[in-house]
Structures are given as C-alpha cells and as structure tokens.
N, C-alpha and C positions, 0 to 999 in steps of 0.2 A: 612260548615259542620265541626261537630268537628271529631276525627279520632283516631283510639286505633293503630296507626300503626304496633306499637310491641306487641299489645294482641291479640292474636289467636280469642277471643270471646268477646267482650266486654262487651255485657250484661252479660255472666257469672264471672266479674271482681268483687270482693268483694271491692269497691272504698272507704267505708267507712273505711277501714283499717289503721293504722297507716304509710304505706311505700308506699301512692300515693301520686303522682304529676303530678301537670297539667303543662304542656309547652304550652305558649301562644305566638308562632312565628309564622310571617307568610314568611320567607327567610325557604326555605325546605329542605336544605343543612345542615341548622345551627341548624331547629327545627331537625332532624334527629339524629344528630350528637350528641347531648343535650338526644335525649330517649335513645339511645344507651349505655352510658356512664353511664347513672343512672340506666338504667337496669342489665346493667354487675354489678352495686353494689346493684340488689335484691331488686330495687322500683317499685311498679305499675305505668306506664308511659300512661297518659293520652296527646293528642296532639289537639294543634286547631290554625287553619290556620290564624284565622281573627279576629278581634274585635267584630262583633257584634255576631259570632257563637259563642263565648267566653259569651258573655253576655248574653245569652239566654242559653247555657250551666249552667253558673254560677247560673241564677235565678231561672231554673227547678230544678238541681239536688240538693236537699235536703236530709239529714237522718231524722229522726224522732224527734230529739231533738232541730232540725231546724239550726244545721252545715254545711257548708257549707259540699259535699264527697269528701274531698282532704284534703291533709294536709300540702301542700304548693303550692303557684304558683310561675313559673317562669314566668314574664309577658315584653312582648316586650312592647315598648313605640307607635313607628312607626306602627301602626297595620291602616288595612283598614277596615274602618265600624266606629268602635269606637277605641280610642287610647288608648294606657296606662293606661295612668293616669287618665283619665274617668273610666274606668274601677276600678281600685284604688281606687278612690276618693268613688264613687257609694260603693264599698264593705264597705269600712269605717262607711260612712255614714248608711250603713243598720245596724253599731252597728255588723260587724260580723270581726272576730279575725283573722281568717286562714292566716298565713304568706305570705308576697311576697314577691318575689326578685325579682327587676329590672334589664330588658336589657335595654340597651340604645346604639346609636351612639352618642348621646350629653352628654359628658364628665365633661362638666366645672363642677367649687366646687355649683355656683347657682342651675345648672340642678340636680346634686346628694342631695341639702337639699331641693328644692323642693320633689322631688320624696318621701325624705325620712319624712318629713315632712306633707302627706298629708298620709301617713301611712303605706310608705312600709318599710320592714327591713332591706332591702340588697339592693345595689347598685350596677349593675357591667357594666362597661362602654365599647363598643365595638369595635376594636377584641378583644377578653377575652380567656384564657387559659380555655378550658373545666375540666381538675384537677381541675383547682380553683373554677370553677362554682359548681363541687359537692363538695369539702370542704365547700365552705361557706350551700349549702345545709345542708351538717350532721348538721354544725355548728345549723343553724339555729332549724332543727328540732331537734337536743339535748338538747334547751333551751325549749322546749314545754312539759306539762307535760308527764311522763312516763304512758304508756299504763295500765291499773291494772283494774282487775275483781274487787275492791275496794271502794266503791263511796267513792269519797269525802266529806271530812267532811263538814257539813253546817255551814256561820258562818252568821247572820244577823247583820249587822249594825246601828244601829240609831244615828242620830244627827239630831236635832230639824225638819223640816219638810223632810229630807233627809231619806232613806230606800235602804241600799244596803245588796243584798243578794247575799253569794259569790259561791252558787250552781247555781243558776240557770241566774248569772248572769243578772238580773235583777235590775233598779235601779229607786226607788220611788222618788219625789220629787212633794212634794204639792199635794196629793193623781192622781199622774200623771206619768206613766211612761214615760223613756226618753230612748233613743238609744243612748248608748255611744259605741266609737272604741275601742279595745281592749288598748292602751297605754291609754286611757281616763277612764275606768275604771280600769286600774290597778293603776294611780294615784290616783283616787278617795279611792280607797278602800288603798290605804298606807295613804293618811291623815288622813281621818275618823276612821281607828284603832291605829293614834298617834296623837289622839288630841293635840293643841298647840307645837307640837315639829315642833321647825324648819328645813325644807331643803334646803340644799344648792344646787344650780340644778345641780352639780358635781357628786353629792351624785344621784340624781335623776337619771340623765342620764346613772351612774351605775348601779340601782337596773331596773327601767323600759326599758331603750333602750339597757342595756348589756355592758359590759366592751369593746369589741369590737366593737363597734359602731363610725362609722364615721360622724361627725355631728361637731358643736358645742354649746352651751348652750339657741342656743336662739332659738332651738328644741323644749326645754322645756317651755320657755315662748308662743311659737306660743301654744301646746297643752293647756298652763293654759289659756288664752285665749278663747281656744273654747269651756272647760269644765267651766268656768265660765257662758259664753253667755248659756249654757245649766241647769245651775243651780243659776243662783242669779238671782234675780229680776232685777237687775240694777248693771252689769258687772263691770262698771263704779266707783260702790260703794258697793265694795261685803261684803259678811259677811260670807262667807264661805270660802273660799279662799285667805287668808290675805299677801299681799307682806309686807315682814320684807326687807326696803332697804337694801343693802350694804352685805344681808344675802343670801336670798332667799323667801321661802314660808310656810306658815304654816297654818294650819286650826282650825278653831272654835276661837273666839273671846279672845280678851287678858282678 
C-alpha cells in the first residue's frame, strides 16, 4: 500500500501542486527520515513501501493533462515487487518527464550511468547525507519550469515527415505518433529548431542533462541511439539525425 505518513488526510492532499514528492523506499527508517526532512522544507511528502504499490500508484494517479501528480520521485533500486529501475525504465518509456532521483546500495561509476541513462536525473548512492538528498532535490526541481497561471507559448516544428509540438508535447513522424522520454524530446526539439548546426555532446550534455550532471559523453550517444530507432526508418542510415565524426551531431541533411 502506498502511505501519506506525514499527511494528516491524504485525499485532501492537493498532489498536483508544484512541492510534492514521492519517496519510493521500502527500509522504514530511511523512507521516514527522507519525509521528514522534505517536509520541514514545506513539500507535500508522498511514501510507498514497495515496488509494485509504486507501480500501480504511478499508473492510476493522473491529472488531467495526463502528468504524472508528483513532481519528483525519490525511487529506491532494491524494492520488492518490482525494482528501481523497472519502474524507471517503464515511466520513461510511457514518454512521461517527472524527475527521478535514484537511491542505490550499488555505488560503482557502471551502476550510476546505468541508472542515469535509462532516464533518471540524480544518483545517490547509499549511506547518503539526508542535507544532500534535499539539495540535489531543490536542485533538481529548480531546473523544471516555474509554476505560472501563463500558458506557454505554442511552438510547432516541421521537418520533412517529422511534427513536433512543443505544448502539448507531442511528436508526429510519418502521420504516427511516437512516445518519446523527456531528454528524447528535449533533444529532438534543440535539433529541429537548429537545423544543420552542429553539437558537440559537451555542449549537449550542458543544455539537456545540466551542467551538474554526472555522467560522461556516451550518455548522449546511448539517447541518440534510441531516438533514432524511434524516428528513422533504418537507424543504421539515418537522415535525420547525422553524426558529424570528430564533432558530434547535427540534424537535417548536409
């Protein structure tokens, strides 16, 4: 079951709001200690014990605009029912954005670019200073846009059979829409609004994964990779997506 530990009512929890988070531990010592700490800095503290109440969590609660009601997870690896990174992979895959930051016991540089790689933001390997677990927090949700009664402005993209709409995040290709992850469409949509300019994945690594970002460059190749298989007919021989050797990458044909 999942569990509002420190919310008085849960259904009366406005979740859609900008200052919740989900804790996805199942050590009850550490998921505690973790609500506690983000509460005392004024977040709505969502908790869930296990992997598959997590999943099942995740798949019901929707807002209306089909977000996930959170606006970050903190998600353990080691979970029973379903793991981490299933869980991860799964959100990715459904083409949905909401940030995650990884707990882990397993440490090594492999375990952290996996993790980070299949689409979460943060990495933090265990025992871990709770301070630093809500720094990288703010961190993280101060990189997400700011909250505003405002819509944002609509911008449509076209390039030859390709249709990216940057409202409704939506992305055409071959009169077909496709699910892309949140770093898969924010790439997408920096090439297709600079045509032929080349990136250096330096450069990339900067604007989509954040100047603090622990990783290194071949982050960026595993994503061109998947957004490829997801838009060219033959990956193998793309035409959308062009490796400039010795440079990087660049979009739409020389």
């Amino acid at each position: 079951m999942y569990t509002n530990e420190l919310t008085e009512d849960f259904g009366k929890v406005n979740i859609g709001q900008k200052n919740c988070i989900l804790v996805v531990e199942d050590d009850e010592i550490i998921r505690q200690m973790i609500a506690i700490a983000l509460q005392d800095k004024g977040y709505i503290v969502i908790t869930v014990a296990d992997g598959l109440s997590a999943f099942e969590y995740l798949k019901n609660l929707k807002t209306n605009t089909g977000e996930l009601c959170c606006n970050l997870i903190i998600l353990d690896l080691m979970l029973p029912g379903i793991n981490g990174l299933d869980i991860c992979r799964w959100l990715r895959h459904q083409g949905n954005a909401v940030p995650i930051i990884i707990l882990s016991a397993k440490g090594s540089e492999t375990d952290r670019i996996l993790g980070l790689e299949i689409g979460a933001d943060d990495y933090l390997s265990k025992p871990f200073g709770i301070r630093e677990l809500v720094a990288r927090c703010q961190a993280v949700l101060r990189r997400q846009p700011s909250n505003s009664n405002i819509l944002p402005q609509t911008k449509v993209y076209k390039y030859k059979d390709i249709t990216l709409n940057t409202y409704n995040f939506q992305v055409l290709v071959r009169n077909q829409y496709i699910k892309l992850s949140r770093k898969e469409f924010r790439l997408l949509e920096l090439f297709i609004s600079s045509e032929k300019r080349v990136w250096s994945r330096e450069r990339l690594l900067d604007l989509i994964w954040g100047e603090d970002f622990v990783g290194d460059s071949k982050t960026v190749d595993v994503h061109i990779c998947w957004l490829r298989e997801k838009l060219e007919l033959d990956s193998s021989n793309p035409e959308y997506i062009i490796t400039v050797r010795g440079f990087g990458y660049r979009f739409g044909s020389s």
